[in-house]
GUDRENPA-173774 format. One record per atom (N, C-alpha, C): x, y, z. Coordinates in steps of 0.2 Angstrom, whole numbers, plus 5000, padded with zeros to 4 digits. Each point is the difference from the previous one (the first is absolute). Last residue first. Example, Ala and Ser with C-alpha at 12.3 -4.5 7.8 and 13.67 -1.06 7.14 Angstrom:
2
506449895035;500450065001;499650055003;500249725000;499650065000;500450065000;
***
This chain:
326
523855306758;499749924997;499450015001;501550215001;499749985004;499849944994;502450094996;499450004998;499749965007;502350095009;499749934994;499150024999;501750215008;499949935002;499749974996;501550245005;499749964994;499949935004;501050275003;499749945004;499749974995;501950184996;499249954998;500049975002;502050255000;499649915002;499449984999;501450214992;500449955004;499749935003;499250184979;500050015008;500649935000;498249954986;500250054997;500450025009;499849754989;499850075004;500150064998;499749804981;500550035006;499650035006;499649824977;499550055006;500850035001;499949784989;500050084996;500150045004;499549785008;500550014995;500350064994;498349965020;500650024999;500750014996;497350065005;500349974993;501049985004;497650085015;500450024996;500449954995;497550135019;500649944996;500750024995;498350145011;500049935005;500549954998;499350234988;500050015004;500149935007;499749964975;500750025004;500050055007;498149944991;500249935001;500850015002;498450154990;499949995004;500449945005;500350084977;500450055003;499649985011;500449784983;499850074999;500450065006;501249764991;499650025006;500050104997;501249864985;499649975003;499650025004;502050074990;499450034994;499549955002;502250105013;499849944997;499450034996;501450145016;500150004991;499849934996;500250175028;499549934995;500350014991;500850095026;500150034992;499749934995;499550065028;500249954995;500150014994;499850095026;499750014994;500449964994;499549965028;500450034998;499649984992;499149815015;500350075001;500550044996;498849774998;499750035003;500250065005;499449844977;500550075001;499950025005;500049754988;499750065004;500350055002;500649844978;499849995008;499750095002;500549824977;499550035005;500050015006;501049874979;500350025004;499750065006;499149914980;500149945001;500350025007;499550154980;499550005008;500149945005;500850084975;499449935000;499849985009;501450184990;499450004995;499649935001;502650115009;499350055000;499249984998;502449894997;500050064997;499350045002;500749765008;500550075001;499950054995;498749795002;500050034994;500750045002;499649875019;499949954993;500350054993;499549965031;500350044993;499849974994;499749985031;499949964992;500350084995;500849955026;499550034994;500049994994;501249975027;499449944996;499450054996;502650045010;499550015001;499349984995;502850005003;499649955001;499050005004;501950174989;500249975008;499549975004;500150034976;500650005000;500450005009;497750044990;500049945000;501049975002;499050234999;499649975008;500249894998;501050204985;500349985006;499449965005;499950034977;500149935002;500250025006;498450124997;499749934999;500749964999;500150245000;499949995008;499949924999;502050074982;499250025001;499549985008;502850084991;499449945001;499350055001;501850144997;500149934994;499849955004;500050185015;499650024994;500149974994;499749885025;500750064994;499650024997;499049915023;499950004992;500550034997;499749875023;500250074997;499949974994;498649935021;500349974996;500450054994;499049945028;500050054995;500349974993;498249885019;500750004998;500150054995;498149945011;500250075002;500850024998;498149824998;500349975004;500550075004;498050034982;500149905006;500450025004;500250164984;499550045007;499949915004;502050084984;499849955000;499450015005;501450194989;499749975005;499849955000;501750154985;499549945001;499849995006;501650224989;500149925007;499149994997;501850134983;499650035004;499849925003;501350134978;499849955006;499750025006;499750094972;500550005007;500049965005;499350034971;500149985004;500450045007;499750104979;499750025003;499949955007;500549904978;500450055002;499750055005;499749744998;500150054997;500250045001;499249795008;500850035002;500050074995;498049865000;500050025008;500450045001;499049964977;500849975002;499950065008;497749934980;500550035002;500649965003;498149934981;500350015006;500450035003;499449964978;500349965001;500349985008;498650164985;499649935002;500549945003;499850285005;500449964995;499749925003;498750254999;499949935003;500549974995;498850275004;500649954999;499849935002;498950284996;499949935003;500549944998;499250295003;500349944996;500449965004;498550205005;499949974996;500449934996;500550125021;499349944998;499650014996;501950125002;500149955003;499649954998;500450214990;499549985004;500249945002;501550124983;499549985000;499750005009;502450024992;499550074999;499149995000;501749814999;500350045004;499550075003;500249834981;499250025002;500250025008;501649894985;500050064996;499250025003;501349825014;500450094997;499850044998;498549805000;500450025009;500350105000;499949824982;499550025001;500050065006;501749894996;500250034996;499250034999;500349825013;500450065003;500050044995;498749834997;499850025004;500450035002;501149894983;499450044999;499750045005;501649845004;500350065000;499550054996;499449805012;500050045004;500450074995;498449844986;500549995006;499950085002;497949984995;500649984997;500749995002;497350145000;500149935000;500649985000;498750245004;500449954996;500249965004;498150204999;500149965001;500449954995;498950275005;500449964998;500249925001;498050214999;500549955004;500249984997;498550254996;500449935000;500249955003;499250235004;499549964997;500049934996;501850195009;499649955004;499249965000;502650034988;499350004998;499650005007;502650074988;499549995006;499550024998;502049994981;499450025005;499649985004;501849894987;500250055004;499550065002;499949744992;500150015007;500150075005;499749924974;499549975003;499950015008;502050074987;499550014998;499349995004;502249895005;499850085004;499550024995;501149795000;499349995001;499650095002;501849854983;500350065006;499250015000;501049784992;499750024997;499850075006;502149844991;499750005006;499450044998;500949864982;500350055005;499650005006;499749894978;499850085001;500450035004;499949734995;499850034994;500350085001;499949885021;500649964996;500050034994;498050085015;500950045001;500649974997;497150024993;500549945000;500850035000;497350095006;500550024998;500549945002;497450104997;500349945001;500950014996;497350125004;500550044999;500749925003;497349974997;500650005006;500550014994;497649954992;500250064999;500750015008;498749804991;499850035006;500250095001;501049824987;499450014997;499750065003;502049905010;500150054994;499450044996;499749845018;500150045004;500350074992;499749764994;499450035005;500050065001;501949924990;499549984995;499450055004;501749925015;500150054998;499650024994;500049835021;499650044995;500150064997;502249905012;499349994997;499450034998;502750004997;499850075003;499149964998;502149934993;500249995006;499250055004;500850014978;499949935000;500049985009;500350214989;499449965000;500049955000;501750165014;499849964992;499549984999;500550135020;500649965000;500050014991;498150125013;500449954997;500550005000;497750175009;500949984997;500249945000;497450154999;500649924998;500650014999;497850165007;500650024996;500449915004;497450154998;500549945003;500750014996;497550155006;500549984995;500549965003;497450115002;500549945002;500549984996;497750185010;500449994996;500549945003;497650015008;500550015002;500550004994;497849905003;499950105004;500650014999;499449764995;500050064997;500150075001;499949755006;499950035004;499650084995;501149844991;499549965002;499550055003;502550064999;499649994992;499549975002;501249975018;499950064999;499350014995;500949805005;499450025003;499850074999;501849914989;499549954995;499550045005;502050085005;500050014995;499149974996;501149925021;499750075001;499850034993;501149795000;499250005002;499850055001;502050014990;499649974996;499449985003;501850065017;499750044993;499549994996;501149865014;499350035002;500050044997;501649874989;499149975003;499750055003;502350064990;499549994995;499249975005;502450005007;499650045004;499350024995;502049864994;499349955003;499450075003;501650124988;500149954998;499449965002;499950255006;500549964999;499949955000;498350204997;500249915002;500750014997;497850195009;500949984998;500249965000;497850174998;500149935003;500649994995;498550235005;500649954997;500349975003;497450125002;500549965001;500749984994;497550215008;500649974996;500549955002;498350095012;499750014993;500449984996;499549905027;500750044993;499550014996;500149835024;499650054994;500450054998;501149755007;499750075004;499650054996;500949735001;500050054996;499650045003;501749825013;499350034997;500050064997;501749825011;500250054993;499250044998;500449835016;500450055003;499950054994;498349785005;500150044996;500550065004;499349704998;500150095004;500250074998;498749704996;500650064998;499750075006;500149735007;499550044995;500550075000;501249765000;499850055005;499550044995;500949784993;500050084999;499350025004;501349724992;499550055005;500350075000;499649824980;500650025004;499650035006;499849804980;499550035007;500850065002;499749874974;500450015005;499650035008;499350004975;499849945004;500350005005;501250104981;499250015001;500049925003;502550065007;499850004995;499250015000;502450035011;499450015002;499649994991;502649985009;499549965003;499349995000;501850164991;500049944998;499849965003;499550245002;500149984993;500149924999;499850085022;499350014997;500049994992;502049985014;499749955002;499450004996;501550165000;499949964995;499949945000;499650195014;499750014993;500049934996;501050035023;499149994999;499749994992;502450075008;499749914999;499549994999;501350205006;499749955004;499949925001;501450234982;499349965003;500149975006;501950104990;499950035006;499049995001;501849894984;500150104996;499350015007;500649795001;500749994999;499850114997;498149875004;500250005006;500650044999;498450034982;500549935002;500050045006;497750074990;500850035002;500349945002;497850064983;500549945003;500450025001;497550115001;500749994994;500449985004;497349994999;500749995005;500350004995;497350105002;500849984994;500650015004;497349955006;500750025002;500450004995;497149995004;500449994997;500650035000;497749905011;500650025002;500550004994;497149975001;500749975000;500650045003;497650044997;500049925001;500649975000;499050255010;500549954998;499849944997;498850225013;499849905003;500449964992;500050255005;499849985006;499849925001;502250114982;499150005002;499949995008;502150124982;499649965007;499549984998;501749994979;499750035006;499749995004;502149874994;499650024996;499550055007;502249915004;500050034992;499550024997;500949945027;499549994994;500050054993;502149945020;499650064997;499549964997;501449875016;500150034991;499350044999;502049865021;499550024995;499850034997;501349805013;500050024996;499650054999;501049805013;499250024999;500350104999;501149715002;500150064999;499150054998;500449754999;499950025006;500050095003;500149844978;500750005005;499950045006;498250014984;500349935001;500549985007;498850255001;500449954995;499849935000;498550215010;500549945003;500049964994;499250254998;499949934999;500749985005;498550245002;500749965002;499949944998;499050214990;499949965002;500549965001;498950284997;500749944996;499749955005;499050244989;500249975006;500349934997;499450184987;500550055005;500249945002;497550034992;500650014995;500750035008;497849875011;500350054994;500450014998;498549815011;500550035001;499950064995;498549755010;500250064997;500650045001;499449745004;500050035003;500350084998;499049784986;500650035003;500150055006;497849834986;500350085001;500549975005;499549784987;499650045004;500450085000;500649754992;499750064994;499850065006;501049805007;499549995000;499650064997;502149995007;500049944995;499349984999;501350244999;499649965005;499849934995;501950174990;499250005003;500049945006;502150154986;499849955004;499150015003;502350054980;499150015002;499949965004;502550064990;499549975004;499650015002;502150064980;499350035004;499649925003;502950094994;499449925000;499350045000;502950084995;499350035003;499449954997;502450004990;499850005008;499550025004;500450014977;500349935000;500049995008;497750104994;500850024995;500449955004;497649985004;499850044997;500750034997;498849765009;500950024998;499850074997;498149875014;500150024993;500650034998;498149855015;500550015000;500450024993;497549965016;500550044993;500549995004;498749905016;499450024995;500450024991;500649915028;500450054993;499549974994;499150045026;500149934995;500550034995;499650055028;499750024992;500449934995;499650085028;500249944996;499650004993;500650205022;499749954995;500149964995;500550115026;500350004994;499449954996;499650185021;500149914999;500150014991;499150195011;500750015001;500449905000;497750174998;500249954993;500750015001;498350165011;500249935004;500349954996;499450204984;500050005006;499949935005;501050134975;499649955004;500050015006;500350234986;500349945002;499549955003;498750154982;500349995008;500449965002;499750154976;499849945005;500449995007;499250264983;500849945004;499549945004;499650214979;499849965003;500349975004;500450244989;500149934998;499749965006;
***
């Protein structure tokens, strides 16, 4: 298969236009964003995401749903609306009730943690919203051709579950858990391929259940991404000291915080926003000791210097960390 190149020197955010706006189920909107001046996008491929800045200030981000190209005329997202009161942000339902065609929003150009890697054979796994990157690697694969492609849609209900029509047609194996039940994926999962990859989309309990039955696989071969961001405090969390490298102040981490609130928590000057890994907002420098990275922002080169802290840990007992260079 074919791979487009991340952007390059394209780290100033863009001023796009909502072009579509279209309710695709009772909680899930799609937004098209182009240039207000019709012009090419700044390229990508199947995999990558885009941080929009809300209304409400919150910045938010979202897989593209459609396939790559090397020069885009638009940005297509589909945001599903999390209340704050069941563990959103706000960002989302800022985008559903504030944003209408004609609106300016700014989005960073996109970035790619989820890239599609060469295979003879792909199965691509949606959970719920995790239906977007899917449905671009599915639309570039197919385009592409070389490669077999099967997709498998879990759901809730169909009423809850977008392009589903699309992706039904499409020949995806589409499973509705309130209708069937849980839908037992070891079929599809109990022989290692290594002429295969695997790749799934979806909450966090999908991605464990992925996790479990590809135990006996190749590691790399298969590929994860929950769209809803990780939890810095999770299980395998430990504590471990912060360096402040300014000033040389230590800082402890528990393992039920995250290093980004404690650097704020003892009055240390770092921006934040997304806390779950996806919009880059909280960037600082890494400039000692090994960092267990788990954002979907910064590449494999880039974490060797930098780090996410609302997600990240150390790995070990200490990280020196200082403020992004300006």
């Amino acid at each position: 298969m074919g791979s487009l190149p991340e952007p390059t020197g394209l780290r100033g955010p863009l001023r796009l236009v909502v072009d579509e706006r279209r309710e695709l189920t009772r909680d899930v909107v799609l937004l098209a964003l182009a240039s207000p001046d019709g012009s090419a996008l700044p390229g990508y491929a199947a995999g990558a995401h885009v941080t929009v800045t809300a209304p409400n200030g919150r910045r938010p981000s979202y897989s593209l749903a459609e396939a790559g190209s090397a020069a885009p005329r638009r940005y297509v997202i589909a945001v599903r609306r999390s209340e704050v009161s069941q563990g959103g942000r706000g960002g989302s339902v800022s985008l559903h009730d504030d944003v209408r065609v004609g609106d300016v929003l700014e989005v960073a150009p996109p970035r790619n943690a989820f890239p599609l890697l060469p295979a003879r054979r792909y199965l691509l796994v949606a959970g719920g919203i995790g239906i977007t990157p899917v449905r671009a690697m599915a639309q570039e694969l197919r385009a592409d051709g070389d490669a077999a492609v099967e997709v498998l849609y879990l759901t809730r209900d169909s009423g809850s579950a977008p392009f589903l029509e699309e992706v039904t047609a499409d020949g995806a194996v589409v499973h509705h858990s309130a209708e069937s039940g849980r839908l037992d994926l070891w079929p599809w999962l109990a022989e290692p391929d290594d002429d295969a990859r695997v790749y799934c989309c979806g909450p966090a309990a999908l991605l464990d259940e992925v996790r479990a039955l590809t135990v006996h696989w190749r590691p790399s071969r298969v590929h994860v991404e929950e769209f809803a961001g990780v939890d810095a405090t999770g299980v395998g969390a430990e504590p471990f000291t912060a360096v402040w490298e300014p000033t040389g102040e230590r800082v402890g981490v528990p393992a039920d915080r995250s290093l980004l609130a404690a650097l704020r928590g003892a009055g240390l000057p770092v921006d934040g926003d997304c806390e779950a890994g996806t919009c880059g907002t909280c960037r600082l420098r890494l400039v000692a000791g090994q960092a267990h990275h788990r954002d979907v922002v910064l590449d494999e080169v880039e974490r060797r210097t930098a780090v996410m802290p609302c997600v990240s840990r150390a790995v070990g007992e200490e990280l020196v960390v200082a403020p992004p260079l300006r």
